[in-house]
ROVEXFI-499545 format. One record per atom (N, C-alpha, C): atom name; residue in one letter; x, y, z; chain. Coordinates in steps of 0.001 Angstrom, whole numbers, plus 524288, in hexadecimal, padded with zeros to 5 digits. Example, Ala and Ser with C-alpha at 12.3 -4.5 7.8 and 13.67 -1.06 7.14 Angstrom:
residues 2
{'N','a',{83386,7E9C6,81E78},'A'}
{'CA','a',{8300C,7EE6C,81E78},'A'}
{'C','a',{83390,7F31C,81E78},'A'}
{'N','s',{83232,7F736,81BA8},'A'}
{'CA','s',{83566,7FBDC,81BE4},'A'}
{'C','s',{83264,8001E,81EBE},'A'}
end
This chain:
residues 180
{'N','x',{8034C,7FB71,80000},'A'}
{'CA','x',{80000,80000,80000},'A'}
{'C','x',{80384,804DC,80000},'A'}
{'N','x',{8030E,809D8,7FCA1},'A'}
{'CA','x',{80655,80D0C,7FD91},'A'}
{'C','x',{80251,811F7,7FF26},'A'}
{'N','x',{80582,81442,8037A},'A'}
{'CA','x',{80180,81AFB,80677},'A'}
{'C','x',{804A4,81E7D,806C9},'A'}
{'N','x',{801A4,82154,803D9},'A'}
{'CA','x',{80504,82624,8037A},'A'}
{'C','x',{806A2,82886,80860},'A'}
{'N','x',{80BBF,82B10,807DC},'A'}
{'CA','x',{80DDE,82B3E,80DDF},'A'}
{'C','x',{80E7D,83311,80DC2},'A'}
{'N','x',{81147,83427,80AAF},'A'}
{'CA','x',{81119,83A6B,808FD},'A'}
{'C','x',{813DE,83E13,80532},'A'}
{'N','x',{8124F,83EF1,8041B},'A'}
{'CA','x',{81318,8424D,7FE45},'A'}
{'C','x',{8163B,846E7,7FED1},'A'}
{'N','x',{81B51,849CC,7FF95},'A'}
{'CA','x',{81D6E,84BEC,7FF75},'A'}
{'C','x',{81DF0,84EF4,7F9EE},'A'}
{'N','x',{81CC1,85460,7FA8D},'A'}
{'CA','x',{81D62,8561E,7F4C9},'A'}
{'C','x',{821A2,85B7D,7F560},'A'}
{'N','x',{82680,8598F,7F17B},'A'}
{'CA','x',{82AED,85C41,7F074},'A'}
{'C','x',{8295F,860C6,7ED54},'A'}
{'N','x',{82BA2,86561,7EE43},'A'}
{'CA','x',{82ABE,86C03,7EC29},'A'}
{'C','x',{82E7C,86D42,7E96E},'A'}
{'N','x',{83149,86FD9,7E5E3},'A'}
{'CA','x',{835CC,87257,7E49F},'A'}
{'C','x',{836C9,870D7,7DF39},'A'}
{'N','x',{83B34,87351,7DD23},'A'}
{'CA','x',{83A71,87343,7D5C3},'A'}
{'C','x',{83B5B,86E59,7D5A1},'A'}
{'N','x',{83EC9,86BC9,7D833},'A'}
{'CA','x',{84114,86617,7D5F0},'A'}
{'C','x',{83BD5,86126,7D538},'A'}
{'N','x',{83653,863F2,7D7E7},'A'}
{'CA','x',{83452,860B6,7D74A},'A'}
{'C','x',{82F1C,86231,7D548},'A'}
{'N','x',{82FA7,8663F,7D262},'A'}
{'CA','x',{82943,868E7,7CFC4},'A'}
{'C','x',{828BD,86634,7C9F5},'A'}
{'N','x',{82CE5,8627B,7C898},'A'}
{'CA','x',{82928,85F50,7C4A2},'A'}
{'C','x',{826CB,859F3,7C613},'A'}
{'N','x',{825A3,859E6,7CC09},'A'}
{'CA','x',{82406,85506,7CF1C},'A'}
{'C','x',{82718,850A6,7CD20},'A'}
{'N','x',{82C6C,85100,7CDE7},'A'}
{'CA','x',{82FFA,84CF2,7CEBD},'A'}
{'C','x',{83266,84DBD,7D32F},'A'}
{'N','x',{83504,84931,7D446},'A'}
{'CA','x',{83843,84803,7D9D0},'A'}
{'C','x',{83CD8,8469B,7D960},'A'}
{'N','x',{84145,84BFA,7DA7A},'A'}
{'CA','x',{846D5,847EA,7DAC6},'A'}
{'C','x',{84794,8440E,7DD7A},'A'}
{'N','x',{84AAC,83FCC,7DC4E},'A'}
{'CA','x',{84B84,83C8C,7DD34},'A'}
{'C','x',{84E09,83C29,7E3ED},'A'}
{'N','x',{85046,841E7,7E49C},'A'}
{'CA','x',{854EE,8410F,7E91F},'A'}
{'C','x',{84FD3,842B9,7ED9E},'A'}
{'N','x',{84B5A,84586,7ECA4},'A'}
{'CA','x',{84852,84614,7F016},'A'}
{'C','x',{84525,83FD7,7F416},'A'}
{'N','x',{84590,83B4F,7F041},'A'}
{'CA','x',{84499,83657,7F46E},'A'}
{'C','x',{84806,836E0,7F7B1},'A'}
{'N','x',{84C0A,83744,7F849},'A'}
{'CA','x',{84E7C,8370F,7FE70},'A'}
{'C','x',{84B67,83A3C,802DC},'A'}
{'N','x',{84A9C,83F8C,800A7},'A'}
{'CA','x',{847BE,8424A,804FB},'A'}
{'C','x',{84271,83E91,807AF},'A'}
{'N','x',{83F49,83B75,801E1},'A'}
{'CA','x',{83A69,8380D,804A8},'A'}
{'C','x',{83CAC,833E5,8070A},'A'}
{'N','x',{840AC,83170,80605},'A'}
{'CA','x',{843B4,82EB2,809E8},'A'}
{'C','x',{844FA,82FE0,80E1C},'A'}
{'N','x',{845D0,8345B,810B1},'A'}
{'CA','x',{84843,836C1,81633},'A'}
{'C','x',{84342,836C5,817C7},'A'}
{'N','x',{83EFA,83974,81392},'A'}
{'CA','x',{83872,8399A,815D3},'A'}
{'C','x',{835BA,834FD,81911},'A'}
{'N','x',{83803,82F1F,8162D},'A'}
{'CA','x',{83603,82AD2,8181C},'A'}
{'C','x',{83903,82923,81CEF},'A'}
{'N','x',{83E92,829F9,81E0C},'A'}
{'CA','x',{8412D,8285F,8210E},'A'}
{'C','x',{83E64,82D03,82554},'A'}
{'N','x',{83D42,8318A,824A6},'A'}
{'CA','x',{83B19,83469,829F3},'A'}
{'C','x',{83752,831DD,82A95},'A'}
{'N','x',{832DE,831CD,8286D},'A'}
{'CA','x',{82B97,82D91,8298F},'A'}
{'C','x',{82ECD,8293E,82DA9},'A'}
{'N','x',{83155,826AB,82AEC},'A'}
{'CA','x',{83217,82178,82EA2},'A'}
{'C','x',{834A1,821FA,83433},'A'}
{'N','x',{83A27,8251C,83493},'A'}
{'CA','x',{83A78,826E2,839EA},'A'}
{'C','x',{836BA,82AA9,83DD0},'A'}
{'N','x',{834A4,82DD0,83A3D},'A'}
{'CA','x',{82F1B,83140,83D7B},'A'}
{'C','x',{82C8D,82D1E,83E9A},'A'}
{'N','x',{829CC,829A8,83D83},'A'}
{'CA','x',{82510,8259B,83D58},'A'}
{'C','x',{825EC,82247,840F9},'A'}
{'N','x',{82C58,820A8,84121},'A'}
{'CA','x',{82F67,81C8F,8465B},'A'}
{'C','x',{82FA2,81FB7,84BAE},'A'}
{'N','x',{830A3,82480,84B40},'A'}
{'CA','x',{8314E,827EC,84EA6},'A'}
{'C','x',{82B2D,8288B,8510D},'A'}
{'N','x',{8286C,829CB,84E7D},'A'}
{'CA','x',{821AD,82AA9,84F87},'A'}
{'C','x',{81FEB,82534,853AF},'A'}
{'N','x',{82018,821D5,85111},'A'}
{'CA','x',{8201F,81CB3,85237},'A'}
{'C','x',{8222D,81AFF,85709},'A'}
{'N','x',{826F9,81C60,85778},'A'}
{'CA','x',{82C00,81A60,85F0E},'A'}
{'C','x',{82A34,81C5E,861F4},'A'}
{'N','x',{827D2,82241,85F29},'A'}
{'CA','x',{826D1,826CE,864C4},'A'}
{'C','x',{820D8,82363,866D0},'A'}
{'N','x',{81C80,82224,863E7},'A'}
{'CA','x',{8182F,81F48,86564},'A'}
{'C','x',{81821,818E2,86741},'A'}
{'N','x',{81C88,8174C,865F8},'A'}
{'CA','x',{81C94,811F2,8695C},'A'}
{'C','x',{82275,8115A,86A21},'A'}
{'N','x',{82298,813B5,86EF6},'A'}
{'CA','x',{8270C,814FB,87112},'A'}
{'C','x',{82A2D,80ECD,8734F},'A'}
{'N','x',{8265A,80AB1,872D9},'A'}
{'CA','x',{8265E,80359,875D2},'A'}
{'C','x',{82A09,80245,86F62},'A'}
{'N','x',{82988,804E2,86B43},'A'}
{'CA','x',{82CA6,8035C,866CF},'A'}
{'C','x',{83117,80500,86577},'A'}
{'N','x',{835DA,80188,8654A},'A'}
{'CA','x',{83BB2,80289,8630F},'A'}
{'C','x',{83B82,8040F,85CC4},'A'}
{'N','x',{83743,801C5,859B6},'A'}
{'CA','x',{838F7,80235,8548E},'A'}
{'C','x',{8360A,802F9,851BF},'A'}
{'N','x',{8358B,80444,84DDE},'A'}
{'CA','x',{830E9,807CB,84BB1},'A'}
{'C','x',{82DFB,8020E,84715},'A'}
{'N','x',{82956,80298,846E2},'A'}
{'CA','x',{82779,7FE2B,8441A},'A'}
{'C','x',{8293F,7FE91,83DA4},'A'}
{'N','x',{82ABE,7FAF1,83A64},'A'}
{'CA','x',{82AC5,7F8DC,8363E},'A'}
{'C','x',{826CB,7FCFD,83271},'A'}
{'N','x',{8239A,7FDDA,833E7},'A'}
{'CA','x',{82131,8002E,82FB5},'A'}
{'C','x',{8234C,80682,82F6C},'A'}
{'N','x',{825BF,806DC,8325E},'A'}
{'CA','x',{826FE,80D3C,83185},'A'}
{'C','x',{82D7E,80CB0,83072},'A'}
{'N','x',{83038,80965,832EC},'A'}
{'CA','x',{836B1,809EC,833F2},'A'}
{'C','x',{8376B,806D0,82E81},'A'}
{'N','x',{83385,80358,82B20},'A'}
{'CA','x',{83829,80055,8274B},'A'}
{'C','x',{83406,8002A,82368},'A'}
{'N','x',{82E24,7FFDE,8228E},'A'}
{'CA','x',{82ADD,7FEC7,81F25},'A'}
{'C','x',{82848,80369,81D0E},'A'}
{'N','x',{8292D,80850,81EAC},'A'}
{'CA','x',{82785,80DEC,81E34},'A'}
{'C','x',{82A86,80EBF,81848},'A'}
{'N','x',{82A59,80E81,81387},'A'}
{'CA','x',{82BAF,8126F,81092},'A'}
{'C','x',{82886,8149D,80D00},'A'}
{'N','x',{82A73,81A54,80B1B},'A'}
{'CA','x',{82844,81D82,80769},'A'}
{'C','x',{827D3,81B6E,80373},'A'}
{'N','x',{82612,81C43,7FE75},'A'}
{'CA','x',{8266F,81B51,7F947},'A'}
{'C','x',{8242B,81FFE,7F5D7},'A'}
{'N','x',{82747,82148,7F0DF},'A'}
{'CA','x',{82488,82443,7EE30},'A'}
{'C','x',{822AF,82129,7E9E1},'A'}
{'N','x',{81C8E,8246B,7EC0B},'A'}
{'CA','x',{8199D,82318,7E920},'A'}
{'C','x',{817CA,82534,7E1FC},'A'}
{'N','x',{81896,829B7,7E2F0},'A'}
{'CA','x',{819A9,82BEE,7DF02},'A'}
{'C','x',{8188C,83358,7DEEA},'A'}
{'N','x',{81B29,836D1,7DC00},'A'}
{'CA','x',{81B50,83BE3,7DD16},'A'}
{'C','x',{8173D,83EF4,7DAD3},'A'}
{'N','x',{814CF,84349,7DC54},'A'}
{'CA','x',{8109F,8442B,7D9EB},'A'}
{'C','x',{8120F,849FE,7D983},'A'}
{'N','x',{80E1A,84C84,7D4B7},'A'}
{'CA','x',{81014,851F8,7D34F},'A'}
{'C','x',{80EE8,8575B,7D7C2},'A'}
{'N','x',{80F22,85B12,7D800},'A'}
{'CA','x',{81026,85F08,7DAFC},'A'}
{'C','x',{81563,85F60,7DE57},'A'}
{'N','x',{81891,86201,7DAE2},'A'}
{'CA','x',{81DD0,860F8,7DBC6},'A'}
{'C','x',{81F81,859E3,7DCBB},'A'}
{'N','x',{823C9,85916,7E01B},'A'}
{'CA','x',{822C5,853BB,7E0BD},'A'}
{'C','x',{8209A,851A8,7E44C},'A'}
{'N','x',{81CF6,84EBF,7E4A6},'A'}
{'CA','x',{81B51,84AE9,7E96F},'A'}
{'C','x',{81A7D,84658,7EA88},'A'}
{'N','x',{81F3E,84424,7EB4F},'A'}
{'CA','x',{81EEC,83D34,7EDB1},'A'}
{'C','x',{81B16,83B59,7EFC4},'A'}
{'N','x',{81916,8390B,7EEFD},'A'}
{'CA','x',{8167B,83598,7F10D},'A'}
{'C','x',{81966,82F94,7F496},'A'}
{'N','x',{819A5,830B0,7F897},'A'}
{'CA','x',{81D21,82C7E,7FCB4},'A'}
{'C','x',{8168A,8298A,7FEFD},'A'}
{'N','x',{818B2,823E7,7FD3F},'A'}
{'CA','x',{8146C,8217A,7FF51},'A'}
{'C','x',{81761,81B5D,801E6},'A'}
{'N','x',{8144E,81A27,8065D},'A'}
{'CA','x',{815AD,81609,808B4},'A'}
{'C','x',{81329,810DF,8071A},'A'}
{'N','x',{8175C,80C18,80449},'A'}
{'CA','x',{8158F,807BE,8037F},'A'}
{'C','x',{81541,80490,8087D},'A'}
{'N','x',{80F38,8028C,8081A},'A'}
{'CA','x',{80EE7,800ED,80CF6},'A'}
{'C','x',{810F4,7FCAC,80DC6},'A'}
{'N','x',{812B1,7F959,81315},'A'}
{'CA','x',{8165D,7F508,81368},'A'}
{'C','x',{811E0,7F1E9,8172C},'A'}
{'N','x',{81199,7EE64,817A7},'A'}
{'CA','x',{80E84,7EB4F,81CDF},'A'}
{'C','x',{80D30,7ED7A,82238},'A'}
{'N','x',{80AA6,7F075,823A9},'A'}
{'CA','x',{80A52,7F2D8,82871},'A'}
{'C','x',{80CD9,7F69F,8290F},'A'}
{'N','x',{80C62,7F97C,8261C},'A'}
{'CA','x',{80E55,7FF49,824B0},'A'}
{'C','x',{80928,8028B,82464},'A'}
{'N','x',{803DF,80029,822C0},'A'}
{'CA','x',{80015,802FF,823C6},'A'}
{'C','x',{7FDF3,8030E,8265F},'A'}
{'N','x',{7FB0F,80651,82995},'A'}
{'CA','x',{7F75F,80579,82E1B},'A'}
{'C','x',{7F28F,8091A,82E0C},'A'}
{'N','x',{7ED8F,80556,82D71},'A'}
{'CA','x',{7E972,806F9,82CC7},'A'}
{'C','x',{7E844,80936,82551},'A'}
{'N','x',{7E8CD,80EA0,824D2},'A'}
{'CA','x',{7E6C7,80F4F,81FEA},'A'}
{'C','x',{7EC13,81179,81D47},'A'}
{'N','x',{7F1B3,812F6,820F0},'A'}
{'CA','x',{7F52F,81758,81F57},'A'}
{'C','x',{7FA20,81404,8213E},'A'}
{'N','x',{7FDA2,81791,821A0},'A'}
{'CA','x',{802F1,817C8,82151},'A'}
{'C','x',{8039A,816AC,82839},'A'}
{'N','x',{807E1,8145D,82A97},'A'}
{'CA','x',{80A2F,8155D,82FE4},'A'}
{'C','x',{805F7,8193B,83305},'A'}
{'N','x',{80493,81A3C,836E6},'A'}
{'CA','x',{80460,81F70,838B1},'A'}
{'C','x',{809F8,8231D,839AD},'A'}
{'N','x',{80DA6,820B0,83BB3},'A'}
{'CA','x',{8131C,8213B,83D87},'A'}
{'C','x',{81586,824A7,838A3},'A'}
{'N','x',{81449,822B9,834BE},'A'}
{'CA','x',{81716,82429,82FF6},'A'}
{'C','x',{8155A,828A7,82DC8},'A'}
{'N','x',{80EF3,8279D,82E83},'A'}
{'CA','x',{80C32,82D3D,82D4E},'A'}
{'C','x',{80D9B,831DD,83027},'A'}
{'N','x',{80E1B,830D2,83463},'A'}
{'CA','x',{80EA9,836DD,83912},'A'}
{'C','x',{814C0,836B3,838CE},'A'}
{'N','x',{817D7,832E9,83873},'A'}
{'CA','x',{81D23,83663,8360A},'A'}
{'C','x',{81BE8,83915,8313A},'A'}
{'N','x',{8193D,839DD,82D61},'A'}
{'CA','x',{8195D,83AC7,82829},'A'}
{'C','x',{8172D,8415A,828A9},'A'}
{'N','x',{81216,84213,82D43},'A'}
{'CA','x',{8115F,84569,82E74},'A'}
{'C','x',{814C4,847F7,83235},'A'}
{'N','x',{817A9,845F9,8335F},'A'}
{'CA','x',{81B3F,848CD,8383B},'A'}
{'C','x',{81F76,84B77,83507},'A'}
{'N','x',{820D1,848CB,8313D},'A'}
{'CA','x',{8240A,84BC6,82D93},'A'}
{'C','x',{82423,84EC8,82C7C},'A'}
{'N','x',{81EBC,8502F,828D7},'A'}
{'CA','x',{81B38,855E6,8264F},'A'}
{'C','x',{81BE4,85828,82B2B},'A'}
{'N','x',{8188B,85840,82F81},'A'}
{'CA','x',{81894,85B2F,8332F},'A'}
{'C','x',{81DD4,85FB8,83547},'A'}
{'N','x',{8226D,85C11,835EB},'A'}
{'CA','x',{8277A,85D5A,835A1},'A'}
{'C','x',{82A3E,86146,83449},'A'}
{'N','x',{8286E,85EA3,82C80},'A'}
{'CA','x',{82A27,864B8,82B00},'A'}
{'C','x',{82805,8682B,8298F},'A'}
{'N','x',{821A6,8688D,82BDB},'A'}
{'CA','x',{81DF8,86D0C,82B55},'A'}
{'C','x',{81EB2,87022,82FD4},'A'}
{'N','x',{820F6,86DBC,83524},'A'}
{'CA','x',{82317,870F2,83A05},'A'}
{'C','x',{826CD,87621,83AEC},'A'}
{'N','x',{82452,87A02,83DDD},'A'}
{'CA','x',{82689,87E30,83EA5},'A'}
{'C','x',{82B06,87C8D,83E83},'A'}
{'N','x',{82E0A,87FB7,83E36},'A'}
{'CA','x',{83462,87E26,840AE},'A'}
{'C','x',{833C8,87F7C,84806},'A'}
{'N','x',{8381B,8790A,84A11},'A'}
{'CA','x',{837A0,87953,84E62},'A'}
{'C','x',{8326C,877BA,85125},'A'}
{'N','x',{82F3D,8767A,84DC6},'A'}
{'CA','x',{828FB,87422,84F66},'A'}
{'C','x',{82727,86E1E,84C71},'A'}
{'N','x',{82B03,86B2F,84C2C},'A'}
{'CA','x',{82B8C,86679,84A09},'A'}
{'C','x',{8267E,86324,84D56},'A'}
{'N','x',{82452,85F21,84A88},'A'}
{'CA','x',{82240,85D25,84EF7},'A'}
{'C','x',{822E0,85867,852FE},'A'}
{'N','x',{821C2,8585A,8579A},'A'}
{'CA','x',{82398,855E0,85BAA},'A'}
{'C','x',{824DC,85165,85A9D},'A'}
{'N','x',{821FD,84D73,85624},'A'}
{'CA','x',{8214C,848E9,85606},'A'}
{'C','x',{82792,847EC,85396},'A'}
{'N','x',{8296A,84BD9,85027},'A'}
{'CA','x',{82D8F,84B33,84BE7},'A'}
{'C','x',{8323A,84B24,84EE1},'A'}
{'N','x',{835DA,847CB,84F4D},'A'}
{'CA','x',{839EA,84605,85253},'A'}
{'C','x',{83D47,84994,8506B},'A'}
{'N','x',{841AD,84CE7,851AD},'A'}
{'CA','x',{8458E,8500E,84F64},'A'}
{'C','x',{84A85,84CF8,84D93},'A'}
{'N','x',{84AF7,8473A,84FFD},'A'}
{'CA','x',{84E7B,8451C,84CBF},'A'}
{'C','x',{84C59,8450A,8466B},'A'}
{'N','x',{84852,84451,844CD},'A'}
{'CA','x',{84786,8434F,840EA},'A'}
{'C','x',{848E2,847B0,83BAD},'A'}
{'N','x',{8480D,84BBC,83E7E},'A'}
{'CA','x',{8492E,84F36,83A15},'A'}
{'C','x',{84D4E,8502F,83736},'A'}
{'N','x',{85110,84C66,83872},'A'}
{'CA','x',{8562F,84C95,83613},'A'}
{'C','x',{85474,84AC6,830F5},'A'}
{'N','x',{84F8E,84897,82F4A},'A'}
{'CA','x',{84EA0,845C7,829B7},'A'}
{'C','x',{84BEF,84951,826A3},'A'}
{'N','x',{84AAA,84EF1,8282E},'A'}
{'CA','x',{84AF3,8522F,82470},'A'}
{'C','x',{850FD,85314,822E3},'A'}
{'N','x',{852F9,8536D,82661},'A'}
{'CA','x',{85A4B,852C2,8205E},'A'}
{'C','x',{85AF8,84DEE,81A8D},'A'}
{'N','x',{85542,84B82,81ADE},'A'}
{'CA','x',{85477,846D3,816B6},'A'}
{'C','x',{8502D,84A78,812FD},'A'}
{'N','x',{84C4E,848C2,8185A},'A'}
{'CA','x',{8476F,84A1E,81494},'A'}
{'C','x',{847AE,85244,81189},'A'}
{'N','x',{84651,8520F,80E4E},'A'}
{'CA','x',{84876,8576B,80B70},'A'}
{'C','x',{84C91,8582A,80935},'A'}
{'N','x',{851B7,8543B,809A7},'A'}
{'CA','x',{8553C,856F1,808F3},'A'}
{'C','x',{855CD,8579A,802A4},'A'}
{'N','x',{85335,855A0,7FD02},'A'}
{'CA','x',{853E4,855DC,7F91E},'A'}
{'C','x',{850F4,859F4,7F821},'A'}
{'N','x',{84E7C,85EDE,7FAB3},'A'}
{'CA','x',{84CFC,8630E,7F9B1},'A'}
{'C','x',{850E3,8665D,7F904},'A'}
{'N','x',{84FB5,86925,7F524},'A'}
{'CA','x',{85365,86F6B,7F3DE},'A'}
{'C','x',{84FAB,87445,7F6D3},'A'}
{'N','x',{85221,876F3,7F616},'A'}
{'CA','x',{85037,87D51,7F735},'A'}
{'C','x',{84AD8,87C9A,7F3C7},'A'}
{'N','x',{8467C,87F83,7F747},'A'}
{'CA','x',{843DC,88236,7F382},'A'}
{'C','x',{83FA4,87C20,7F2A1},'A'}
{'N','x',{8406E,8776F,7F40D},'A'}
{'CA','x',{83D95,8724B,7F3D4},'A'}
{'C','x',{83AF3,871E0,7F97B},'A'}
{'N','x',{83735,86DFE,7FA34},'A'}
{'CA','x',{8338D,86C8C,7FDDF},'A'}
{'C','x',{83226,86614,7FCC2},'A'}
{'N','x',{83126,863D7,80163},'A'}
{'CA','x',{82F02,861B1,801BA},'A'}
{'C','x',{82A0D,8617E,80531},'A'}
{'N','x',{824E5,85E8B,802D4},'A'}
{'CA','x',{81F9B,86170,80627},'A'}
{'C','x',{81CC7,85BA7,80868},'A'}
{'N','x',{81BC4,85B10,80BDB},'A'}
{'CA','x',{819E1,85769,80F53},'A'}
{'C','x',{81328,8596E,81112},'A'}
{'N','x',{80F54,8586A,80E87},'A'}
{'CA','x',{80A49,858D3,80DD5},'A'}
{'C','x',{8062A,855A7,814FE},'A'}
{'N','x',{805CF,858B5,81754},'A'}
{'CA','x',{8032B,85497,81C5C},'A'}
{'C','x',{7FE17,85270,81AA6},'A'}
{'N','x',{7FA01,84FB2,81C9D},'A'}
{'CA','x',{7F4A4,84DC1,81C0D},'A'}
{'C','x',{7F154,85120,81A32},'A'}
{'N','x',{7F2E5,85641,81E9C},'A'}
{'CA','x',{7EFA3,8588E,82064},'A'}
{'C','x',{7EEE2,85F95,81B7D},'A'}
{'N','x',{7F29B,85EE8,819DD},'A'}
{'CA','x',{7F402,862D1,81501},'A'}
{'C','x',{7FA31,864BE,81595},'A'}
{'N','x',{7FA7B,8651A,81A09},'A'}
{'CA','x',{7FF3B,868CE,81D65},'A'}
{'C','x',{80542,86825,81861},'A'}
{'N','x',{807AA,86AEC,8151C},'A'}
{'CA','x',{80CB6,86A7E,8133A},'A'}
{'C','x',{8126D,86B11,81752},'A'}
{'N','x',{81436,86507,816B3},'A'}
{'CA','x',{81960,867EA,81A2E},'A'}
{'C','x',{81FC9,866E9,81711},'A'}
{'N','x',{82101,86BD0,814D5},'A'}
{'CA','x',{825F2,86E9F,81109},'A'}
{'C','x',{82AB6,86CD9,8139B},'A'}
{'N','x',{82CCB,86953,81116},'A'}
{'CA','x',{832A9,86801,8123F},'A'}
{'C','x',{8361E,86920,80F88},'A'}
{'N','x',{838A5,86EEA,8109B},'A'}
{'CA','x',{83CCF,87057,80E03},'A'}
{'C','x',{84208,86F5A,80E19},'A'}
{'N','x',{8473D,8705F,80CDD},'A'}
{'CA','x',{84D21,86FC3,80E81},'A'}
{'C','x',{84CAA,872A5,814D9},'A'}
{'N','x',{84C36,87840,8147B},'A'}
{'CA','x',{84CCF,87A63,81844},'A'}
{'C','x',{849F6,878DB,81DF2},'A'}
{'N','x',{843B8,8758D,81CBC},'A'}
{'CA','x',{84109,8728F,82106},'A'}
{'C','x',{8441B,86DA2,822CB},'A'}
{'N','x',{845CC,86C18,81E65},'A'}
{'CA','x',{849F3,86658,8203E},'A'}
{'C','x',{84B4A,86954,822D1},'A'}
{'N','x',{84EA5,86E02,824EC},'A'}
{'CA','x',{853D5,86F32,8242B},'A'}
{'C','x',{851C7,87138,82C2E},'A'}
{'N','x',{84E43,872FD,82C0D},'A'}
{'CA','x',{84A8A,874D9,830DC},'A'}
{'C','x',{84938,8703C,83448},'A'}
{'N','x',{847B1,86AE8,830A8},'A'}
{'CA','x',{84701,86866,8349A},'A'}
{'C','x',{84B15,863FB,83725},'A'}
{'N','x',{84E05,8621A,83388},'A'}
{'CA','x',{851DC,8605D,83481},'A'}
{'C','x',{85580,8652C,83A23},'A'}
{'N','x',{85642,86A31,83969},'A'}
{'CA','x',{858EB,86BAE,83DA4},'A'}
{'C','x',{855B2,86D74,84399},'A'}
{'N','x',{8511A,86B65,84121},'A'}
{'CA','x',{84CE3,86AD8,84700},'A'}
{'C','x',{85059,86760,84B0A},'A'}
{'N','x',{851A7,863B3,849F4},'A'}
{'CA','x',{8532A,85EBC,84B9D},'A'}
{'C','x',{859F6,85F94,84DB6},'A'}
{'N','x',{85C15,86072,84936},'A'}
{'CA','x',{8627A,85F5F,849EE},'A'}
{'C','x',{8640B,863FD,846A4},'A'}
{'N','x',{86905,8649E,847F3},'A'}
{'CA','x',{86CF5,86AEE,844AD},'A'}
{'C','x',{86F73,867FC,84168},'A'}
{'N','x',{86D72,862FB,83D92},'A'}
{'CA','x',{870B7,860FE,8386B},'A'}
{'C','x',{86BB7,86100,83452},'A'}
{'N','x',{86D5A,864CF,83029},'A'}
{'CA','x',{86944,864BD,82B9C},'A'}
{'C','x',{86C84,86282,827D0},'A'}
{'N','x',{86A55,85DAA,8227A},'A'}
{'CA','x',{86DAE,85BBB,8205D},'A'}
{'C','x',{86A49,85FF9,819EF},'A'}
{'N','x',{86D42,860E5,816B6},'A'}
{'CA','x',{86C81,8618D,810FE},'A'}
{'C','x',{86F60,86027,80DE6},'A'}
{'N','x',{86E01,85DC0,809E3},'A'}
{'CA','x',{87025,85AE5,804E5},'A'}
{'C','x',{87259,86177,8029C},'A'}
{'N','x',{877DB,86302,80000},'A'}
{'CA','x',{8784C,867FF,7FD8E},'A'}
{'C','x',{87DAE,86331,7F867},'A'}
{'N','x',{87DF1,86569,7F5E5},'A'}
{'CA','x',{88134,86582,7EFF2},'A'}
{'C','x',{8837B,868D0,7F05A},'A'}
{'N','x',{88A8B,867AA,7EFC9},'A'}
{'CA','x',{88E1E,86B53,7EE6C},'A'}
{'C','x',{8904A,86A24,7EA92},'A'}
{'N','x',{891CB,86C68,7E6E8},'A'}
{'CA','x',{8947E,86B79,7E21C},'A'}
{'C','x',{899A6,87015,7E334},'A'}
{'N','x',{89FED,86C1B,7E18D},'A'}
{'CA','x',{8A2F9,86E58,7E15C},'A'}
{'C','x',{8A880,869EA,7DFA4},'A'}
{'N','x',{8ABAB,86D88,7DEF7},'A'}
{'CA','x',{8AE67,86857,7DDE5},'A'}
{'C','x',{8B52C,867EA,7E0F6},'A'}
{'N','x',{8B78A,86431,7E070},'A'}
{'CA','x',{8BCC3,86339,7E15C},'A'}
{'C','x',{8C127,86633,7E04B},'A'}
{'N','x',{8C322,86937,7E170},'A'}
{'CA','x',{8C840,86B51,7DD86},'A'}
{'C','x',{8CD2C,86802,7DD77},'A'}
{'N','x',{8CEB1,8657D,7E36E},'A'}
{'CA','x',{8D297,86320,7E0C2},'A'}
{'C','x',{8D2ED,85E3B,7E6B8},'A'}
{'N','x',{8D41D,85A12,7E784},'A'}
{'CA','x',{8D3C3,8550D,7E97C},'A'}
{'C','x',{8D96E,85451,7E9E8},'A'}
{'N','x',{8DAF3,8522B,7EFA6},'A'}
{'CA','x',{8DFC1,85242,7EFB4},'A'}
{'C','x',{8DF67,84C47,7F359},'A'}
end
């Protein structure tokens, strides 16, 4: 069974003929690796009698694209379901309220993060975003209508919520003069 999990839609020139560079899956990769530690984390804090986080979130949880749709770009990340990965009509609950905890995150004042969101974690905005340039977005859509804008500079805010190490990918071009 596959359910749609969330649709992230990319802003900026590189992607107004609704294509997707290629180097931007890593960012939905850092995306999936946050769901699953938010979701384990969600999870320890509520059954505190548990060492390890169940199978369906720590090893059977992955994204898939499903396919991109027009208005600028927008993935479609959907979860193939695995054996007891569904419950009831949807997805995890665990998985869902990390997914919303995310959005939430980076729709937060600065300094008004919310309680639930562990500050170790934010070190995975130095993943998630980082194939954005200047002047690009990424937009995280809630249930409820709410848009929440993930820019370089929001990575860049929330990652130093947490810790004084911000990582950015930069290109230097120059060359050798002489090797000894």
């Amino acid at each position: 069974m596959v359910t749609k999990f969330v649709q992230p839609r990319f802003v900026g020139p590189r992607f107004e003929d609704e294509t997707l560079p290629v180097e931007v899956a890593r960012d939905l990769l850092a995306y999936e690796k946050l769901v699953k530690e938010l979701a384990g984390h969600l999870y320890l804090s509520e059954h505190q009698e548990r060492e390890r986080v169940p199978s369906e979130i720590a090893s059977e949880f992955q994204l898939h694209l499903q396919k991109v749709d027009p208005g600028s770009a927008r993935p479609l990340l959907a979860i193939v379901t695995a054996a007891g990965l569904a419950i009831d009509q949807g997805v995890n609950p665990y998985l869902t309220r990390a997914r919303d905890l995310i959005t939430e995150c980076i729709m937060a004042e600065d300094g008004h993060l919310p309680a639930e969101f562990p500050k170790s974690l934010l070190s995975h905005f130095n993943k998630i975003g980082r194939s954005l340039r200047s002047g690009e977005q990424m937009e995280f859509t809630k249930p409820e209508g709410q848009t929440a804008v993930l820019t370089p500079e929001r990575c860049k805010k929330l990652v130093l919520a947490a810790s004084k190490v911000y990582e950015r990918e930069i290109e230097l071009k120059g060359s050798v003069g002489e090797v000894d």
